[in-house]
C-alpha angles and dihedrals in degrees: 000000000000099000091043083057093046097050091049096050093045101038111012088239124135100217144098137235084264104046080049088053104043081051097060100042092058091056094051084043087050086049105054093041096054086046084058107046085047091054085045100047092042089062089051124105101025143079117230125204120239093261093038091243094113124054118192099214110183119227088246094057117097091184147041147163137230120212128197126172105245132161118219099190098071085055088251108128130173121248128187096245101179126003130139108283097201098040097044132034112201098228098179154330127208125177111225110203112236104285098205107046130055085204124133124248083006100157116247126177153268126220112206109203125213138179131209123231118249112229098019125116118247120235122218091254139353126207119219122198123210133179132202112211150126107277083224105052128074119276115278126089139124114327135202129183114216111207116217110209107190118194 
């Protein structure tokens, strides 16, 4: 009863501690499973090699994603260095903290979004060329080269 009158007298608000906690762990709950299903749904759709340098992308899909392993707490992040322009659009790129460890500096990873172009003919394969580095340092760093295999 204590904490319902001092939230009503601090805040206007008709609830208690609990109603504000429950609240809150619902949101935290609602984020983590949209993270997820966008994780989920990003790997969909397309067949990964064992080292992660060749993608099997089908001739019905307009999208795919790219994932490499990065770690953003030692400031390295991954860029999309090199890709066709006018096959591929970059749509997005999002970095999901490590899901099975609480350890800290553990690496996650970061899903790299692209569209296909509508209209344009497919080639039998398209290189795409990362680099890990520091956004404030020159550019060189650590490259990768991503190979698109469309079927």
């Amino acid at each position: 009863m204590a904490s319902h009158t001092f939230l009503t007298k601090l805040y206007g608000w008709e609830y208690s501690w609990d109603d504000v906690l429950n609240n809150l762990f619902e949101g935290i709950v609602m984020n983590y499973l949209i993270g997820l299903c966008v994780f989920v749904l990003s790997a969909c759709g397309h067949t990964v090699s064992d080292d992660g340098s060749t993608y099997q992308v089908l001739a019905s899909q307009t999208t795919f994603a790219v994932t490499l392993q990065s770690n953003a707490t030692t400031g390295y992040q991954w860029f999309a260095k090199q890709y066709d322009h006018s096959l591929l659009t970059l749509s997005s790129s999002h970095y999901l903290p490590p899901t099975n460890t609480k350890r800290m500096g553990a690496p996650g990873q970061i899903v790299f979004n692209f569209i296909i172009k509508p209209g344009v003919a497919r080639p039998k394969s398209a290189p795409i060329q990362f680099v890990y580095k520091r956004p404030w340092e020159p550019n060189t760093g650590t490259e990768k080269t991503v190979t698109i295999n469309f079927q």
